[in-house]
DRENDO-1510 file (C-alpha; in Angstrom, 1 decimal, always signed):
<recs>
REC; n; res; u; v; w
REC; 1; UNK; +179.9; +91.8; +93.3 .
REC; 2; UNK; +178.0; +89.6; +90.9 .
REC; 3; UNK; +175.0; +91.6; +89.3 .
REC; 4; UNK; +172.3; +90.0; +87.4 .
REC; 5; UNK; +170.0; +91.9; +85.0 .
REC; 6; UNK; +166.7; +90.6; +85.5 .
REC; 7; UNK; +165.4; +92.3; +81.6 .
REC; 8; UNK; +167.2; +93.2; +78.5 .
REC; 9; UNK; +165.2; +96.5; +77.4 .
REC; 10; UNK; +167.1; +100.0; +77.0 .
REC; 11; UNK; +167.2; +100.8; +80.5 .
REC; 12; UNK; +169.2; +97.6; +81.2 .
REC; 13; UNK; +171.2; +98.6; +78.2 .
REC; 14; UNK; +172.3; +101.9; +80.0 .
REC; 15; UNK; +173.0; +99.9; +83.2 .
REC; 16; UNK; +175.0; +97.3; +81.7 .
REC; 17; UNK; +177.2; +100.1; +79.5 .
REC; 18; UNK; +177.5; +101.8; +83.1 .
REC; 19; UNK; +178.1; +98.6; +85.1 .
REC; 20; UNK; +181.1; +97.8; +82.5 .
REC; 21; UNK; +183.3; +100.8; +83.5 .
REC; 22; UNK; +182.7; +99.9; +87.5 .
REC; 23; UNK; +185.7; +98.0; +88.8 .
REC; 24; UNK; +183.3; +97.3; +92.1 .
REC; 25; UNK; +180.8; +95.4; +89.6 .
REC; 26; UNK; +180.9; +92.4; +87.6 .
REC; 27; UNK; +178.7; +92.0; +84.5 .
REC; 28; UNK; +177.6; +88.1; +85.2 .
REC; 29; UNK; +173.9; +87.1; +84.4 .
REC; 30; UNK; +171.5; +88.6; +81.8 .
REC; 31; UNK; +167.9; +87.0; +81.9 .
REC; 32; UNK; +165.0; +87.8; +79.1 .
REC; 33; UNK; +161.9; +86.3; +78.5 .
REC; 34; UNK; +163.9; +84.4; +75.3 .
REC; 35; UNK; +167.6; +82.8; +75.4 .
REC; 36; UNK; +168.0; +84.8; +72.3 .
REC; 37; UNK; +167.6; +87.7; +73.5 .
REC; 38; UNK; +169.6; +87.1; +76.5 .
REC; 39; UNK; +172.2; +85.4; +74.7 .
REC; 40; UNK; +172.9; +88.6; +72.8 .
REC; 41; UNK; +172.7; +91.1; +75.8 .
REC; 42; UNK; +175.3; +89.3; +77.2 .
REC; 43; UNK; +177.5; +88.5; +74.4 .
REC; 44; UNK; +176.8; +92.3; +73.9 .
REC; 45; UNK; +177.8; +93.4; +77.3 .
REC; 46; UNK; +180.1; +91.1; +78.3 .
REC; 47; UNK; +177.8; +89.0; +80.8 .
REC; 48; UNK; +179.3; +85.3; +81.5 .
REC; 49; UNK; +176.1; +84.2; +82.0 .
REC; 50; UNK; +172.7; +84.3; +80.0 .
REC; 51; UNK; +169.4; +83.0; +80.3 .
REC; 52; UNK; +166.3; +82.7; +78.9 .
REC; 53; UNK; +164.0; +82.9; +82.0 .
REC; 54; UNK; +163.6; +85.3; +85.1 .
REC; 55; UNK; +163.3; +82.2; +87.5 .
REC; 56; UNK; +166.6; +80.1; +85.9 .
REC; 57; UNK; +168.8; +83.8; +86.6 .
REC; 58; UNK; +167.3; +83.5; +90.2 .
REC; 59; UNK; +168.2; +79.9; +91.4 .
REC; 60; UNK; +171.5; +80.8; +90.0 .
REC; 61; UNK; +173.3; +81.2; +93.5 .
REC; 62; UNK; +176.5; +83.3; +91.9 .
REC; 63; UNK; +174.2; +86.0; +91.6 .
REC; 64; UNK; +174.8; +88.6; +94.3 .
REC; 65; UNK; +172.1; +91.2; +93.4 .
REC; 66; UNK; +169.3; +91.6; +91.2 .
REC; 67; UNK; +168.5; +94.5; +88.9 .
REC; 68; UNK; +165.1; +94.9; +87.7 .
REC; 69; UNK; +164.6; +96.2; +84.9 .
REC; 70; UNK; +160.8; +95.4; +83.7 .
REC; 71; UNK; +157.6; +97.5; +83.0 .
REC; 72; UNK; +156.4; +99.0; +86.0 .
REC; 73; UNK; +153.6; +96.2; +86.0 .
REC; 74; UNK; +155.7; +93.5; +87.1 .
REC; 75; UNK; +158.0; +95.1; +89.5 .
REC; 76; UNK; +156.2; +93.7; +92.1 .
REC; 77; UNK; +155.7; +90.5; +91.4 .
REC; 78; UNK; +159.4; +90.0; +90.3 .
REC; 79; UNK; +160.9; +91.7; +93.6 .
REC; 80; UNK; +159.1; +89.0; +95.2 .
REC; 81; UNK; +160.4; +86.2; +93.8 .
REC; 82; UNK; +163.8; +87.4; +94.1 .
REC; 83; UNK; +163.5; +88.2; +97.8 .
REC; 84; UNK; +161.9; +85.0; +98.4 .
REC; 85; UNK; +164.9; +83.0; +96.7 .
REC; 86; UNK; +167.2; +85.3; +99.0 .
REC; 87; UNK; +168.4; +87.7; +96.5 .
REC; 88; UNK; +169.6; +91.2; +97.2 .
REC; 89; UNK; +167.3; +93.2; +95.0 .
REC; 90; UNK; +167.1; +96.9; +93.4 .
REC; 91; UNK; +164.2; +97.6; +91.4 .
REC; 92; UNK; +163.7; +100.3; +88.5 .
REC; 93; UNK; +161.5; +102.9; +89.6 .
REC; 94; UNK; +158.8; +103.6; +90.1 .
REC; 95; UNK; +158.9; +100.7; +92.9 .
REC; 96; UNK; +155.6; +99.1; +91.8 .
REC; 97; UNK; +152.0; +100.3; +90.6 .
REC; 98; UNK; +151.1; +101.6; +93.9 .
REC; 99; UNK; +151.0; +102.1; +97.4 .
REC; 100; UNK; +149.7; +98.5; +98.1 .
REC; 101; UNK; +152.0; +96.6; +96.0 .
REC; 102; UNK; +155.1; +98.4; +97.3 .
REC; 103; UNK; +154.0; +97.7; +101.2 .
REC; 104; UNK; +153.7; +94.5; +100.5 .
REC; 105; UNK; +157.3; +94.6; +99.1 .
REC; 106; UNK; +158.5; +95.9; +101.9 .
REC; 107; UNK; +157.0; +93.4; +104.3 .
REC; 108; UNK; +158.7; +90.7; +102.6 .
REC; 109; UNK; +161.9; +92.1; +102.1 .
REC; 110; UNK; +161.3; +92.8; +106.1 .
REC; 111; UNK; +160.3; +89.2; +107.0 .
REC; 112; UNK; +162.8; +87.1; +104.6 .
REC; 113; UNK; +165.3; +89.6; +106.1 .
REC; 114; UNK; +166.5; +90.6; +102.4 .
REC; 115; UNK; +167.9; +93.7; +101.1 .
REC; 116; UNK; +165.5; +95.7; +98.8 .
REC; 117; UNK; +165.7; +99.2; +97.4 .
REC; 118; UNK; +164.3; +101.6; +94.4 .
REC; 119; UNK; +166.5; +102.5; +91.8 .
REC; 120; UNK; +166.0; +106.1; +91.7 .
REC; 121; UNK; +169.1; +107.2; +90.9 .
REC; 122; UNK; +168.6; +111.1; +92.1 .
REC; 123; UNK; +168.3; +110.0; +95.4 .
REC; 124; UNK; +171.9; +108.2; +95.6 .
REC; 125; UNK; +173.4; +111.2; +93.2 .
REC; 126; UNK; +176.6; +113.6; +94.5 .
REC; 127; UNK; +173.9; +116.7; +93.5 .
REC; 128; UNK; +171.2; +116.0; +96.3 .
REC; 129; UNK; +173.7; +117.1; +98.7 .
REC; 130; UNK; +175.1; +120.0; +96.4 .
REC; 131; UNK; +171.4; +121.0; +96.2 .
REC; 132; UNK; +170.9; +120.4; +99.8 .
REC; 133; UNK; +174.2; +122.7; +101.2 .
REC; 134; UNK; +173.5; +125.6; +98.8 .
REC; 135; UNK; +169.8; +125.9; +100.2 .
REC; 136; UNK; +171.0; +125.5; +103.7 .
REC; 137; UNK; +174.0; +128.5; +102.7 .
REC; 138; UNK; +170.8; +130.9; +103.0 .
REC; 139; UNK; +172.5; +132.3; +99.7 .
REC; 140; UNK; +168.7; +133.5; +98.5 .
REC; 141; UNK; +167.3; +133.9; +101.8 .
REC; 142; UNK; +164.0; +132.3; +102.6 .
REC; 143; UNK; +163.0; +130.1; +100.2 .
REC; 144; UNK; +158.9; +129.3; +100.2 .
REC; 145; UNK; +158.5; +127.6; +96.9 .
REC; 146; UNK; +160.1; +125.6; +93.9 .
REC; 147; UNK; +159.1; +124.3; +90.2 .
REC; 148; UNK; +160.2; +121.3; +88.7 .
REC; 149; UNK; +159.3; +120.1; +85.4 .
REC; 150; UNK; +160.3; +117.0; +83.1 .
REC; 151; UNK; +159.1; +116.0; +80.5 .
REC; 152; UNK; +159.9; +114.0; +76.9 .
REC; 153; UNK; +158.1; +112.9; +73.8 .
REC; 154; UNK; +158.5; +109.5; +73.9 .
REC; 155; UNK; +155.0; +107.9; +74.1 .
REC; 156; UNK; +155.5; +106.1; +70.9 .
REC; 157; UNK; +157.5; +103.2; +73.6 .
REC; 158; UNK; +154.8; +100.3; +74.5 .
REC; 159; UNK; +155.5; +100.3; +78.1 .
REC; 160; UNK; +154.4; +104.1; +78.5 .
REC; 161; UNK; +151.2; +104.0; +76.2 .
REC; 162; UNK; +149.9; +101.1; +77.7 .
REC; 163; UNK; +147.5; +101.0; +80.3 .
REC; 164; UNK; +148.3; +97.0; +81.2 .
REC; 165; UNK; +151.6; +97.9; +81.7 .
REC; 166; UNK; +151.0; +101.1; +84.1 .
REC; 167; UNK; +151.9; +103.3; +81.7 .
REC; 168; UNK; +152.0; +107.0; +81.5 .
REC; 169; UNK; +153.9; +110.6; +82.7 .
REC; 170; UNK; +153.4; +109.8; +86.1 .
REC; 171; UNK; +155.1; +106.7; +87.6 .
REC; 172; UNK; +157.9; +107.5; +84.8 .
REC; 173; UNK; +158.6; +111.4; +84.8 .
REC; 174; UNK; +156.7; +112.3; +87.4 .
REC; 175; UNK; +157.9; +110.2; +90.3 .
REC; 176; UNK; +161.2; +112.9; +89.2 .
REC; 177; UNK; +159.9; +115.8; +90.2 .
REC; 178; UNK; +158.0; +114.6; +93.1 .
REC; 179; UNK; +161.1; +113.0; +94.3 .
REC; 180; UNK; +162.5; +116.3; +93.8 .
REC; 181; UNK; +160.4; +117.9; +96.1 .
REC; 182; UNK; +160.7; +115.4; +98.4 .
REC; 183; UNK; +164.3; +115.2; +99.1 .
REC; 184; UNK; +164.5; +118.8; +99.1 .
REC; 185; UNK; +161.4; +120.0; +101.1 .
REC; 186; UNK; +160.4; +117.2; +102.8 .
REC; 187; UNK; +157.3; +115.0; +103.4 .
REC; 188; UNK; +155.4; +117.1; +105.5 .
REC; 189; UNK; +152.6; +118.0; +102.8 .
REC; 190; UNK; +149.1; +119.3; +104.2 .
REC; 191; UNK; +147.1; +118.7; +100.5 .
REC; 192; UNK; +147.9; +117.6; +96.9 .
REC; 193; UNK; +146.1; +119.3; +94.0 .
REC; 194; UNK; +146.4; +118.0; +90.4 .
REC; 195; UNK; +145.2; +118.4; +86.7 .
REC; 196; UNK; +146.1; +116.0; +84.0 .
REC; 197; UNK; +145.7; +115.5; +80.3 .
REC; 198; UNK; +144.7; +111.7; +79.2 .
REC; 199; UNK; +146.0; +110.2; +75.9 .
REC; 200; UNK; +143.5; +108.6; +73.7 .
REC; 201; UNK; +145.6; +104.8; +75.3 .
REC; 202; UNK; +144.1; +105.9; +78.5 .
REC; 203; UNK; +147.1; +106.8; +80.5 .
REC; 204; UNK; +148.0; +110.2; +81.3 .
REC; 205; UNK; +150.0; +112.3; +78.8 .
REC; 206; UNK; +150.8; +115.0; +80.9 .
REC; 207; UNK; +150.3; +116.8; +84.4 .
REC; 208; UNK; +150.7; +119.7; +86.4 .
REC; 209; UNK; +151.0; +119.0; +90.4 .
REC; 210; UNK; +151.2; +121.1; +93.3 .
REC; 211; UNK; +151.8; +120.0; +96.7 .
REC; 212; UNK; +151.1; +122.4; +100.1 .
REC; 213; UNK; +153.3; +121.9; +102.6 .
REC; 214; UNK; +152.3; +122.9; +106.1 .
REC; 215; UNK; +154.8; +125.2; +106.7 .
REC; 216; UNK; +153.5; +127.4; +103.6 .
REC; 217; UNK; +155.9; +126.3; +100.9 .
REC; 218; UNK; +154.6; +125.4; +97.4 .
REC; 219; UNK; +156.0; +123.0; +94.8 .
REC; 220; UNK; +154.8; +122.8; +91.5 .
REC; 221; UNK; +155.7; +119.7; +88.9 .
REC; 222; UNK; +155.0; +119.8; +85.5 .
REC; 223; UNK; +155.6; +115.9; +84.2 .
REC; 224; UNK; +155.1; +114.6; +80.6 .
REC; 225; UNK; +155.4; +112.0; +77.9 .
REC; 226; UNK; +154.5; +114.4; +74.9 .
REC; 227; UNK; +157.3; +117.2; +74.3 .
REC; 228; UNK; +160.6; +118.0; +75.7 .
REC; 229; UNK; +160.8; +120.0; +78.3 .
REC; 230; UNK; +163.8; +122.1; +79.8 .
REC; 231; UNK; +163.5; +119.3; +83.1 .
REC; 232; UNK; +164.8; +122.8; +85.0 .
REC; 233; UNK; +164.3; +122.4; +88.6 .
REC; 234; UNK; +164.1; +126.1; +90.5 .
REC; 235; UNK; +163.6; +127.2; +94.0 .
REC; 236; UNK; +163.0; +131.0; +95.0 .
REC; 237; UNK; +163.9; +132.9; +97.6 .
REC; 238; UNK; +163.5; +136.5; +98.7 .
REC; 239; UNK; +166.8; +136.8; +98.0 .
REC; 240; UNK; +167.1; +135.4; +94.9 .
REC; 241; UNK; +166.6; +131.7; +93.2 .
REC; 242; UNK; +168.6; +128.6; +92.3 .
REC; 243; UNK; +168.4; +126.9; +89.1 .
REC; 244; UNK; +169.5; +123.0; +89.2 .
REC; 245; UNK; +169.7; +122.1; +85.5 .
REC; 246; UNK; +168.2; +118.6; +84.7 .
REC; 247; UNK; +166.7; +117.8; +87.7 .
REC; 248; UNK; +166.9; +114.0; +85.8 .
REC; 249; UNK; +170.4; +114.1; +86.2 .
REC; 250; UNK; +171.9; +117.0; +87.7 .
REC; 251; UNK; +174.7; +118.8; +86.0 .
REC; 252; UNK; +175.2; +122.3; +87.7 .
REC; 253; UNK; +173.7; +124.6; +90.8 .
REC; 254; UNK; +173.6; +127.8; +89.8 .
REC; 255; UNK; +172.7; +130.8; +92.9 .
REC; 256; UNK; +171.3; +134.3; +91.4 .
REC; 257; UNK; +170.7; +137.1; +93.0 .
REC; 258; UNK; +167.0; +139.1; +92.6 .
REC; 259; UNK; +169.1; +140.9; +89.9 .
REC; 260; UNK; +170.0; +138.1; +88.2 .
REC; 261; UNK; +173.5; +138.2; +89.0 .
REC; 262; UNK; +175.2; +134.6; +89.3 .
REC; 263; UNK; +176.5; +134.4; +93.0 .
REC; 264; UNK; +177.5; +130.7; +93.2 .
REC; 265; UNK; +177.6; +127.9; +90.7 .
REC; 266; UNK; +178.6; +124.2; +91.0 .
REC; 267; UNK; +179.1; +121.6; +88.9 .
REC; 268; UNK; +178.5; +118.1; +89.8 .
REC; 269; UNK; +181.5; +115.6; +89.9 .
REC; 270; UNK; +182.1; +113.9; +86.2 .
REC; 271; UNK; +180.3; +110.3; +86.8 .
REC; 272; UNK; +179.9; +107.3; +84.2 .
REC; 273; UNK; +175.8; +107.8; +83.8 .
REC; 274; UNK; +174.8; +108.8; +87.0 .
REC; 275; UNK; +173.7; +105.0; +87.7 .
REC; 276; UNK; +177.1; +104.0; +89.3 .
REC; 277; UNK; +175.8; +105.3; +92.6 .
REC; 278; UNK; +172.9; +103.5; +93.2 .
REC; 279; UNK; +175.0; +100.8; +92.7 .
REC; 280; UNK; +177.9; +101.7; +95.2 .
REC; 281; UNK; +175.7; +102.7; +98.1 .
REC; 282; UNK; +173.4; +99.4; +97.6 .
REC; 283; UNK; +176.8; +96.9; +96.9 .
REC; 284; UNK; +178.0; +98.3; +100.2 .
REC; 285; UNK; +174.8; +97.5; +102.2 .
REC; 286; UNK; +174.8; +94.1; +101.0 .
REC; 287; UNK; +178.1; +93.3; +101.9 .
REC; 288; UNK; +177.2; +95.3; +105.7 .
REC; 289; UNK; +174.6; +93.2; +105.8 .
REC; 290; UNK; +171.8; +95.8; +105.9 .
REC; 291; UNK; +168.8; +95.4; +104.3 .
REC; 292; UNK; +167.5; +98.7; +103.0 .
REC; 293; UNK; +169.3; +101.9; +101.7 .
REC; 294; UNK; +170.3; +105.1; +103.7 .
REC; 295; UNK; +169.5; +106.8; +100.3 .
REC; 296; UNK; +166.1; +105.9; +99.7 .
REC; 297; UNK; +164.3; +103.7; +102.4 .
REC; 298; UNK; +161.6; +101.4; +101.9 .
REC; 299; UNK; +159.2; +103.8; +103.9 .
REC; 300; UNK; +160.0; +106.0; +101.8 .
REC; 301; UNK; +159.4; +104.2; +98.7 .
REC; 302; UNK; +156.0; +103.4; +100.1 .
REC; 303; UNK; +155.4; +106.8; +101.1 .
REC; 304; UNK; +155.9; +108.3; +97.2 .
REC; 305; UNK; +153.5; +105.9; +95.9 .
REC; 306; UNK; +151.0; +106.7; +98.4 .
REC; 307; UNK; +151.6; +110.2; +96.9 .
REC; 308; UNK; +151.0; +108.9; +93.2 .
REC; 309; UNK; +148.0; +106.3; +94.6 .
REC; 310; UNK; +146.6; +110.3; +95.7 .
REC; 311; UNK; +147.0; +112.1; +92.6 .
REC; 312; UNK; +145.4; +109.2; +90.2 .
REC; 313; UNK; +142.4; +109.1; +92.8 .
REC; 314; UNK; +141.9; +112.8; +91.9 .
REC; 315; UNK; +141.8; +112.0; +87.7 .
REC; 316; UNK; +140.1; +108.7; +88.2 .
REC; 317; UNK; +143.1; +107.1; +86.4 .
REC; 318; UNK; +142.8; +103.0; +87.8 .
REC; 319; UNK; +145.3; +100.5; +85.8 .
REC; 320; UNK; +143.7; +97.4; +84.7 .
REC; 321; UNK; +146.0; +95.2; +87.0 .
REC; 322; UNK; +144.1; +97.3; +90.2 .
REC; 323; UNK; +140.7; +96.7; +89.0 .
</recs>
C-alpha cells in the first residue's frame, strides 16, 4: 500500500525509518511546506515521490493513505482535506485540539464515507493484550487502582512550548497515560481531578491527574515536558502489583507478589519501533473497506479529548486557536 507523509518533522522521520523495513508498505510520497525539504526526506527515505505542498501530495491519486504528521494545531484542518479528496487518513495523536475539532472529524470521515483513525500506537501494540490477560489471570487479586506517569525534558521543541500550536504535557504525554487508563480500566469515570504547573510560554509543564471510576478504582497520571521520568505504568492489587515498563512503548509485564517476589513476567514480541502496528491493522481496514479502526474508534478518539477539553477547563488553560 502506497503511504504518503503529509510533514517531514522527526516523528515522520521515525515513521518513515519504520515504514522502510515493512514489506506491507511502500515509501511513495513525502509532502512539506518547501520542495526542499521534501525533496530531501524523500531522497533520504527512499520516497519516489516528493512535494512541496500538503494539497499537490493529496490530488496525487497513487496515494493510498495519509499520515499526518503536523503540530497538533493543524490536525484538524488537514484530516479534512484529506478525507474530503477521499484519502484514507491516520493522524498523529493527539487527534486534534479538542473535543469539538475531533467530532467534527468524525462526522466527515462518517459522511464522505472515508476511513480515519488516531495514530496512537499503544492502542494497536501486541502489550495492551499482554497487559490485558495478566490482569484478567487474577494473578494479584483485586486490583482497585494504578499509576502511570511519563514524562521528558524536551520543552526546548517549538511545537510543545507554543501555545499557537497547542502545545504542552498534555495532548503530547499526557494523552499516554490517560490512554493507559483507558484501555485498561475503562471509560466509566464518575469525576476528574487535576493540578498543573504552567511554563512561563503559557502551556502546561507538567500535571498530576486522577480519574474516579464508579466502581471505586483510582488512576493517577503524572505527565510532563520538563524531566525524565521512569514512564512506569503499575496497577495494585491485594495480592500483589504489576509493573508494565514504559507504558510509551511497552517492553515487559512483570507480576509480584505482596512480598515482592516476581510471579510472572513477559516480554513483548521484538517489533521495528512499535509504529508497524498501527500501520497493519489500519492498511487492512482500508483494503476491507471499513472505515474506522477496531483498535481505537473514532468515538473513542472523541471521547479522550472530551477528557482533556475537562482537565484544561479545570486550569483555565484555552489555546489561542479556541478563543
Amino acid at each position: 500500500m502506497k503511504i504518503g507523509l503529509l510533514g517531514c518533522g522527526s516523528i515522520a522521520r521515525t515513521i518513515a525509518a519504520t515504514l522502510m523495513k515493512m514489506e506491507e508498505a511502500e515509501c511513495y510520497a513525502a509532502s512539506s511546506r518547501t520542495a526542499e525539504k521534501a525533496e530531501a526526506f524523500a531522497w533520504e527515505f527512499g520516497f519516489e515521490k516528493a512535494y512541496g505542498s500538503y494539497e499537490e501530495m493529496l490530488r496525487d491519486p497513487a496515494v493510498d493513505l495519509v499520515y499526518i504528521a503536523t503540530p497538533h494545531s493543524h490536525h484538524a484542518l488537514w484530516m479534512a482535506e484529506a478525507i474530503k479528496y477521499g484519502k484514507p487518513v491516520l493522524c498523529e495523536k493527539a487527534f486534534t485540539v479538542n473535543a469539538n475539532e475531533a467530532a467534527q472529524v468524525r462526522d466527515l470521515a462518517h459522511s464522505h464515507g472515508v476511513f480515519a483513525a488516531e495514530a496512537i500506537w499503544t492502542r494497536y501494540m501486541p502489550s495492551r493484550a499482554i497487559i490485558d490477560e495478566m490482569l484478567q489471570s487474577g494473578i494479584i487479586g483485586e486490583v482497585t487502582a494504578l499509576s502511570a506517569n511519563l514524562s521528558y525534558p524536551v520543552f526546548h521543541r517549538e511545537r510543545l512550548r507554543e501555545p499557537r500550536l497547542a502545545g504542552g504535557a498534555l495532548l503530547d504525554v499526557g494523552v499516554y497515560g490517560i490512554n493507559f487508563a483507558l484501555m485498561h480500566f475503562g471509560s466509566a469515570i464518575e469525576r476528574i481531578e487535576s493540578s498543573v504547573q504552567m511554563t512561563e510560554t503559557g502551556v502546561d509543564g507538567m500535571e498530576s491527574i486522577t480519574l474516579f471510576y464508579k466502581n471505586g478504582r483510582m488512576a493517577q497520571i503524572f505527565a510532563g515536558i520538563l524531566a525524565r521520568s521512569d514512564r512506569q505504568g503499575i496497577f495494585y492489587g491485594d495480592r500483589g502489583y504489576i509493573v508494565v515498563e514504559n507504558i510509551n512503548n511497552p517492553r515487559s509485564v512483570s507480576a509480584y507478589d505482596t512480598g515482592d517476589r516476581l510471579l510472572r513476567k513477559v516480554t513483548v514480541p521484538a517489533q521495528i519501533s512499535g509504529y508497524e502496528y498501527e500501520f497493519l491493522e489500519c492498511m487492512q481496514a482500508v483494503r476491507e473497506g471499513r472505515t474506522e479502526s477496531t483498535s481505537m474508534p473514532l468515538a473513542e478518539s472523541v471521547h479522550m479529548m472530551e477528557i482533556m477539553d475537562s482537565i484544561r477547563a479545570q486550569w483555565g488553560l484555552v489555546y489561542p486557536m479556541e478563543k
